[in-house]
C-alpha positions as CSV (number, residue, x, y, z in Angstrom):
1,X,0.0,0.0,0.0
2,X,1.3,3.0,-0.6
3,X,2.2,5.5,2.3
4,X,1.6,9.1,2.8
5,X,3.4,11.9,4.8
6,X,2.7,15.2,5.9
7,X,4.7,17.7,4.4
8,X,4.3,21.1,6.1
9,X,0.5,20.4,6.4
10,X,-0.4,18.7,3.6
11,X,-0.5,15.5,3.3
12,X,1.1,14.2,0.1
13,X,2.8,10.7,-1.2
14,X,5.8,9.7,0.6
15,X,7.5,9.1,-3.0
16,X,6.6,12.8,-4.1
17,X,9.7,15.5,-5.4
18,X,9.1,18.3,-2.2
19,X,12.7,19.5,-1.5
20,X,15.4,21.5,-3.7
21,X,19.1,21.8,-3.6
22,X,18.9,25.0,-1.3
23,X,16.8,23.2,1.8
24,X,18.7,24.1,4.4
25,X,18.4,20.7,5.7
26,X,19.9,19.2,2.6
27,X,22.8,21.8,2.9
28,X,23.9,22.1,6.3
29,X,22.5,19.7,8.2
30,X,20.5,22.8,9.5
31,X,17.6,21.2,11.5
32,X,16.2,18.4,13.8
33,X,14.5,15.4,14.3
34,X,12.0,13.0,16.4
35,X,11.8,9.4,16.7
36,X,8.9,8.2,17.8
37,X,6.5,5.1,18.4
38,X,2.6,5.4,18.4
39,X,0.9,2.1,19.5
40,X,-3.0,0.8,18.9
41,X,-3.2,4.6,17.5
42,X,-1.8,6.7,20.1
43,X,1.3,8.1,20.1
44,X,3.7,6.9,23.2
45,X,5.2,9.7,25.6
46,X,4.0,12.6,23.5
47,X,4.7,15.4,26.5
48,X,8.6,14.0,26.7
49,X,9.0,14.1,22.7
50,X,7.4,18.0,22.6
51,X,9.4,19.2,25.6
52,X,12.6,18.1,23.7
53,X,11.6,19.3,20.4
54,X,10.8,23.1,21.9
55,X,14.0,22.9,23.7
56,X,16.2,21.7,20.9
57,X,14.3,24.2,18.6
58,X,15.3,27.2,20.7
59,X,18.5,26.1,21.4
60,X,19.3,26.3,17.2
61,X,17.4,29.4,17.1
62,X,14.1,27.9,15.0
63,X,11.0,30.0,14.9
64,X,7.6,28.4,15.8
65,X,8.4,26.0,18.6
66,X,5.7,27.0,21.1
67,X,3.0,25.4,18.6
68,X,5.1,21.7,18.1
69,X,3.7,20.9,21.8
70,X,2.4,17.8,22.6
71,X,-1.4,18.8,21.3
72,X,0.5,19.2,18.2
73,X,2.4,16.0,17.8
74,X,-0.2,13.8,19.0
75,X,-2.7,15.4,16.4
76,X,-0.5,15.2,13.3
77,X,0.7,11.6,14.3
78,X,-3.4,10.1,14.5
79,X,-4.2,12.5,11.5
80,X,-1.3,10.3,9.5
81,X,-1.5,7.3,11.2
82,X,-5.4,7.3,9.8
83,X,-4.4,8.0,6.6
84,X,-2.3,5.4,6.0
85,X,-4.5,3.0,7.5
86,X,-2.0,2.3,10.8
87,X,-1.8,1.4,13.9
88,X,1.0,0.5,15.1
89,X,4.0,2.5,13.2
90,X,7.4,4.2,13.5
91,X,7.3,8.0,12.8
92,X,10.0,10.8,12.3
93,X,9.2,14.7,12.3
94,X,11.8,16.0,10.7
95,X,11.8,20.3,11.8
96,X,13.7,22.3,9.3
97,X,14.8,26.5,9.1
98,X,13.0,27.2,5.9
99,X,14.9,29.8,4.7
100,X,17.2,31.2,2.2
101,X,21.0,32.1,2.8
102,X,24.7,30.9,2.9
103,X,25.9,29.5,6.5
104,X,23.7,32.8,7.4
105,X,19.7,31.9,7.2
106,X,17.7,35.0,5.8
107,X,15.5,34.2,8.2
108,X,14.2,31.3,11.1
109,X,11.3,30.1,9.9
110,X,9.6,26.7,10.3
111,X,9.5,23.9,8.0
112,X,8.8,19.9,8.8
113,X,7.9,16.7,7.3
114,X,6.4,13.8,9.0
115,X,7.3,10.2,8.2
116,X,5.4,7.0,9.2
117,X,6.7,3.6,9.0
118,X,3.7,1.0,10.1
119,X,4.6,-1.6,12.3
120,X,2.8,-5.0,13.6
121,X,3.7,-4.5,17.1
122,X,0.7,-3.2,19.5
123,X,3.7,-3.3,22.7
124,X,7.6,-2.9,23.1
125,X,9.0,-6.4,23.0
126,X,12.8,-7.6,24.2
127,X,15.0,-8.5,21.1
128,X,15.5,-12.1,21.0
129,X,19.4,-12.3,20.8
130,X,21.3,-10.4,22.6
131,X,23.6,-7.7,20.4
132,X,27.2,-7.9,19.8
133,X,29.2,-4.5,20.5
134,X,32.3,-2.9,20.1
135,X,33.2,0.3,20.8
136,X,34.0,2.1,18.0
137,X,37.1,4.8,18.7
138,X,37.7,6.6,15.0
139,X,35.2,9.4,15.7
140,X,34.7,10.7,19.3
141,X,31.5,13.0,19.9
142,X,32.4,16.6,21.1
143,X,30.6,17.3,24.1
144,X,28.8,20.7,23.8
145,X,25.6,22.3,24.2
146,X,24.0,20.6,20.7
147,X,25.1,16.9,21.7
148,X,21.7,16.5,23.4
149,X,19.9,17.2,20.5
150,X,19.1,15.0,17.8
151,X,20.5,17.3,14.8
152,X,20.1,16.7,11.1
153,X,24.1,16.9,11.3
154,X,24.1,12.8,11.9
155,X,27.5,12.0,10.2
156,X,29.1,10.5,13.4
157,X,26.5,8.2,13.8
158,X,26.5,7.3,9.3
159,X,30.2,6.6,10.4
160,X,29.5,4.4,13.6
161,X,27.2,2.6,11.5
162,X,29.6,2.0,8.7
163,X,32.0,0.3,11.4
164,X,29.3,-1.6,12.6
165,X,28.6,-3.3,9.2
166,X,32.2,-3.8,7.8
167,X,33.1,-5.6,11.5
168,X,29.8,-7.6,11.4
169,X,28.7,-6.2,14.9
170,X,24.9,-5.5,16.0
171,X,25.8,-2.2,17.5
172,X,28.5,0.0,18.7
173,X,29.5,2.0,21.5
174,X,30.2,5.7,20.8
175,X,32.8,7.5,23.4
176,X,33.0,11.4,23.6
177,X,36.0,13.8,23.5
178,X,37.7,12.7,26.6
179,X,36.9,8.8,26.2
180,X,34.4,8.2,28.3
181,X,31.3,6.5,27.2
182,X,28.6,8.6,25.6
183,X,25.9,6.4,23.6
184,X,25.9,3.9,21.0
185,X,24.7,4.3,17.4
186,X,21.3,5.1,17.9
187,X,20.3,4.6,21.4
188,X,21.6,5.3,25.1
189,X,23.5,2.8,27.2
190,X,22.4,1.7,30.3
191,X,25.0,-0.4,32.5
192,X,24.3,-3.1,35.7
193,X,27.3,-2.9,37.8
194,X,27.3,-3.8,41.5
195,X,23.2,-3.9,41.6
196,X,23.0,-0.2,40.6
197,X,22.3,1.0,37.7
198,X,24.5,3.7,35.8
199,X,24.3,5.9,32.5
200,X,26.4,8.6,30.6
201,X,25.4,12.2,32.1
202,X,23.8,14.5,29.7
203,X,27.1,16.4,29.8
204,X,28.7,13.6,28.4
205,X,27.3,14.2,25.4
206,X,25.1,12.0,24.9
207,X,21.6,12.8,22.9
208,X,19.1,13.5,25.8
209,X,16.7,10.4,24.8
210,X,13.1,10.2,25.5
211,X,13.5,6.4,26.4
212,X,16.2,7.0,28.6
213,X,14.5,9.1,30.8
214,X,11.0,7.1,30.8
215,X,13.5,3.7,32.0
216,X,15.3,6.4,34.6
217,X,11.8,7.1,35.9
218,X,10.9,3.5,36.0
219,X,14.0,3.2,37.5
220,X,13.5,5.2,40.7
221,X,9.9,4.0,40.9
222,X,10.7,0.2,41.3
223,X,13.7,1.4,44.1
224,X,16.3,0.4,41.7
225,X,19.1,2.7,42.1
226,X,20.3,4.8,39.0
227,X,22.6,7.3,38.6
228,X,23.9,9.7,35.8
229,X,27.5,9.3,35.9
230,X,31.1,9.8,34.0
231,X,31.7,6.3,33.0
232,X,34.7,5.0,31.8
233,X,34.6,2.4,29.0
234,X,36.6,-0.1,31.2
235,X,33.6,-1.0,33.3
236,X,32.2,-3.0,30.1
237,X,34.8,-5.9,31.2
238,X,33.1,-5.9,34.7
239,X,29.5,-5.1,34.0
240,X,26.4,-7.5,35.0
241,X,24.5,-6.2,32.2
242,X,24.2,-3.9,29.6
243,X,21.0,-2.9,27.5
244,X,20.3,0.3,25.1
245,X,17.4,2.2,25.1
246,X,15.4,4.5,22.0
247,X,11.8,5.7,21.7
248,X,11.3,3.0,18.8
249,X,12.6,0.1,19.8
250,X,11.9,0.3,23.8
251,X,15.0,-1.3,25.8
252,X,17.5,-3.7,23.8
253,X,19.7,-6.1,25.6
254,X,23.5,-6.6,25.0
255,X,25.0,-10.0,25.0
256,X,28.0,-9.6,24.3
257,X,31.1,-6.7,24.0
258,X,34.2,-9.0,23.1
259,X,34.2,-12.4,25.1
260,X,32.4,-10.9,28.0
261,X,29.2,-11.7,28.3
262,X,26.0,-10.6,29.9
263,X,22.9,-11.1,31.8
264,X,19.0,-9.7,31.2
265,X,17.5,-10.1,33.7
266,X,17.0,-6.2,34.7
267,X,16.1,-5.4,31.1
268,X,13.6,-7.9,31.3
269,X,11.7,-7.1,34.1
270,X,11.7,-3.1,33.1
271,X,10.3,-3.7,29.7
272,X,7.6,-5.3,31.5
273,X,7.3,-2.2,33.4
274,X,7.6,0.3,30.6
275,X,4.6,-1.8,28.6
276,X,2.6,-1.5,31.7
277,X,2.6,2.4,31.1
């Protein structure tokens, strides 16, 4: 069947011709994204996924960001999701400056697009084998103001992905400037070590996930200690477990990082949590 998206209101083919050469998107990475999951019609954690998006759009200085609020998000997610006859789906808002100019915008203006992928799953569901990881050391992430944001600017991650493929791994983990662990390719890291639970600090550099702080909630609310912490790469060798977490895919468990090898029983029994919300 073929899928629609919303382009900047209107909702069009996915497979139409909408963007030219001087999209600033296509140019300079000049924008940002959301991932998101919408389940039996509703789209999951709306309030978390707006609060980001406003914050991310003031912080590069795009017009328009008090009306992507979560009224917004949830309304333009059911209005596709009916369209293309879905459920259960994927979906990526792309938020663009729609402007003119060099590396100097003529002005800030708005611009999005809103993708939807359907999906069969009504519920977030553990992956059946564990991943493989690595870390991957050829391109560390600078830690600065934008590193929480999920940018347009996605190179390091095209590059982490890259290394993933040609070293047949199922992920990587990314480190940041000073070589401490950040993220991995597309998700955050969360890390069982001496029953307490411990992730990269947002000023680690790490994108500020929408998952990662529902399971840090979820966390705290089953007394399971968590903290946000500088963590050196090292503690992978000692680690009791080790799972990832995005707002597509829920929580993903590691298996294995070189011939250690890992447990899941914490990231079982907090996807069964998070599908209870």
């Amino acid at each position: 069947m073929p899928l629609y998206i919303n382009f900047n209101g209107e909702i069009v083919p996915a497979d139409s011709k909408l963007l030219t050469t001087a999209n600033r998107s296509y140019r300079y990475g000049d924008g940002l994204f959301e991932s998101m999951r919408m389940m039996k019609g509703k789209l999951k954690f709306a309030d978390l996924h707006a609060d980001r998006l406003q914050r991310g759009m003031k912080a590069l200085k795009i017009d328009g960001y008090s009306q992507t609020d979560a009224w917004f998000l949830k309304n333009k997610a059911e209005e596709l999701a009916t369209r293309n006859k879905a459920k259960h789906a994927r979906l990526r808002l792309t938020v663009y400056r729609d402007a003119d100019g060099l590396y100097t915008p003529t002005q800030n203006k708005m611009g999005y697009s809103l993708e939807l992928q359907p999906m069969d799953e009504p519920r977030y569901f553990l992956n059946d084998k564990g991943l493989i990881m690595d870390v991957f050391t050829e391109l560390p992430k600078p830690s600065n103001y934008l590193s929480g944001i999920k940018t347009c600017n996605s190179l390091i991650y095209v590059m982490a992905g890259i290394y993933k493929e040609q070293n047949r791994l199922d992920d990587v983990f990314l480190l940041n400037q000073n070589g401490y662990l950040c993220e991995a390719s597309s998700s955050n890291i969360f890390i069982w070590y001496n029953n307490h639970l411990y992730t990269p600090a947002l000023s680690e550099g790490c994108v500020e996930g929408v998952m990662r702080q529902v399971v840090i909630n979820l966390a705290k609310a089953n007394n399971i200690g968590v903290t946000e912490a500088q963590i050196n790469p090292e503690i992978l060798y000692e680690a009791d477990e080790v799972f990832l977490t995005n707002a597509a895919r829920g929580i993903q468990s590691v298996m294995g990082f070189g011939v250690k090898r890992y447990f899941n029983r914490l990231s079982k029994g907090l996807l069964d949590e998070l599908n209870k919300l």
